[in-house]
Legacy VTK file of the C-alpha trace (Angstrom):
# vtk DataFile Version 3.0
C-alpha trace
ASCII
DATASET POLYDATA
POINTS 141 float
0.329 20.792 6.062
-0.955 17.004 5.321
-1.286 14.916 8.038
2.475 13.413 8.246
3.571 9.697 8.882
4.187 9.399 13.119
7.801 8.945 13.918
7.005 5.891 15.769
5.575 3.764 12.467
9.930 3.651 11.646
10.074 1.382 14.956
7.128 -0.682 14.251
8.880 -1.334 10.798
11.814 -2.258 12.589
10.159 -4.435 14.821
8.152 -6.622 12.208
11.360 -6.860 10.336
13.333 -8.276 13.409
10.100 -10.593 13.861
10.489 -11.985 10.518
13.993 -12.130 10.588
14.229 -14.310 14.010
11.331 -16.553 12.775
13.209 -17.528 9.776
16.068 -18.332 12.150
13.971 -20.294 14.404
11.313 -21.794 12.005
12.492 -25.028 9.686
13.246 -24.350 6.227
10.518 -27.078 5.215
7.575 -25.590 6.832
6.006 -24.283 3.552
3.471 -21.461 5.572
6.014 -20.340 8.333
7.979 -19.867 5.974
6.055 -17.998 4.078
4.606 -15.757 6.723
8.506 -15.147 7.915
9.097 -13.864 4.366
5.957 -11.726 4.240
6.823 -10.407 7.955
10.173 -8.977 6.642
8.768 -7.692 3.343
6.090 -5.629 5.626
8.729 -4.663 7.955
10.957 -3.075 5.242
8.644 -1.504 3.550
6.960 0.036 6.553
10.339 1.063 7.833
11.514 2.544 4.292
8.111 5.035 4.138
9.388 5.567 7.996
12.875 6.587 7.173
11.093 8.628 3.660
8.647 10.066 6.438
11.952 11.135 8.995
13.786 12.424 6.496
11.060 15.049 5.141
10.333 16.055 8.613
13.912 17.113 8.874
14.211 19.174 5.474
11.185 21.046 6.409
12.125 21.540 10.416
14.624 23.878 9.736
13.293 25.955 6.127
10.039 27.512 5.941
10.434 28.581 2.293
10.399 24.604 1.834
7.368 24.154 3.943
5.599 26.787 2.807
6.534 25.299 -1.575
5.425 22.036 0.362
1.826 23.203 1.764
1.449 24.864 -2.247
2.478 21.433 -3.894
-0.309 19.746 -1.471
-2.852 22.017 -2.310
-2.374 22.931 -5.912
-5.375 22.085 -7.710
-3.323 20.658 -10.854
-1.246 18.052 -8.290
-4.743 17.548 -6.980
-6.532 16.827 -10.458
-3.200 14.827 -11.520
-3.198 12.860 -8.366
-6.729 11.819 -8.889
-6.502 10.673 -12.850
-3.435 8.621 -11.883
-5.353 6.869 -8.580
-8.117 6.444 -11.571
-5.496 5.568 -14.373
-4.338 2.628 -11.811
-7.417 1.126 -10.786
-8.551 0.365 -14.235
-5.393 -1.245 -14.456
-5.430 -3.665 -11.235
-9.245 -4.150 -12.385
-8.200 -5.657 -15.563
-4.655 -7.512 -13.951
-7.197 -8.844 -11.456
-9.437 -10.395 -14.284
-6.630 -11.602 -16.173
-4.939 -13.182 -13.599
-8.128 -14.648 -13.044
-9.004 -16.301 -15.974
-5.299 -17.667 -16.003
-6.151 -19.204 -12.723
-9.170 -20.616 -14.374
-7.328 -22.246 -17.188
-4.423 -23.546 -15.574
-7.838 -25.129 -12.853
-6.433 -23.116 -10.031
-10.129 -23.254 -8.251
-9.039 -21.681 -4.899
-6.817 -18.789 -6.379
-9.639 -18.080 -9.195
-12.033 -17.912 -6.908
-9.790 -15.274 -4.330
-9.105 -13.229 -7.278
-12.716 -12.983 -8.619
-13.538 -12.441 -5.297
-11.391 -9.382 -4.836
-12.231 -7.822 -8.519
-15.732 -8.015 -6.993
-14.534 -5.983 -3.707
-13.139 -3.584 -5.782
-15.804 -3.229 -8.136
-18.165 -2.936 -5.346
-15.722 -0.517 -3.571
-15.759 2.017 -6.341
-19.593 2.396 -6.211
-19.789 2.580 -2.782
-17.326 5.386 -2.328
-18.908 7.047 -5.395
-22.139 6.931 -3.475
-20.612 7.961 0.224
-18.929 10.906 -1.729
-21.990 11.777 -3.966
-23.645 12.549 -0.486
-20.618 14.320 1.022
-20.082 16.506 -2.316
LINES 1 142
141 0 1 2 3 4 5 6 7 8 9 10 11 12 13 14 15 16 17 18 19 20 21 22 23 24 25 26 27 28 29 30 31 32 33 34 35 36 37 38 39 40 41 42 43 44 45 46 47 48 49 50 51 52 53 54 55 56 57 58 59 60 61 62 63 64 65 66 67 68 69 70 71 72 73 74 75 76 77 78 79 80 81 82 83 84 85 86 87 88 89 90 91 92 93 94 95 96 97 98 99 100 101 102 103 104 105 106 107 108 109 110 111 112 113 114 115 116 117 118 119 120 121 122 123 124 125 126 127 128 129 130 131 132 133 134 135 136 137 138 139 140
């Protein structure tokens, strides 16, 4: 079976959350980055506790049923899923490639310097990225 999410991640969601949560409490509301990072500390604790609940919750249907574990194991490996998986991870990159170089050249004409420059920066990374893990899996293939 794939390699499942650790029970304990659901606490470390938890944990982030109640992080955030008590430095929005304790931080002043005019503090433009604490603020901030108290809103992006709850956002990463929710969703980090949501795939830990989605994670718990699986582990319990398939505790107790093989028939579903065994359906489960065929679903992983199926070479269709496996093909369809791929084309969509594909489908979606091409997408944040061009998002990423639109957003950029709105950036550039609104003369947003710092964002245009992070954004171009990061369609280079994943540019870069793509060739590099074509090349690392040219040699493993």
């Amino acid at each position: 079976m794939k390699k499942q999410l650790k029970p304990y991640i659901f606490y470390v969601g938890i944990v982030i959350f109640a992080i955030g949560l008590l430095l929005n409490f304790i931080v002043a509301e005019s503090d433009g980055i604490s603020q901030s990072l108290t809103s992006v500390l709850i956002g990463l604790g929710a969703g980090i506790t949501g795939g830990g609940v989605a994670g718990i919750l699986l582990k319990k249907t398939l505790k107790n049923n093989p028939e579903k574990v065994k359906e489960y194991e065929i679903a992983e490996k199926d070479e269709r899923n496996v093909r369809l998986r791929e084309k969509a991870g594909y489908s979606a990159w091409y997408i944040s490639v061009f998002m990423l170089a639109i957003l950029s050249l709105i950036f550039l004409i609104f003369d947003y310097k710092l964002p245009c420059f992070i954004t171009i920066g990061a369609l280079f990374v994943q540019i870069l990225s793509l060739f590099v893990f074509i090349y690392i899996y040219n040699k493993k293939l």
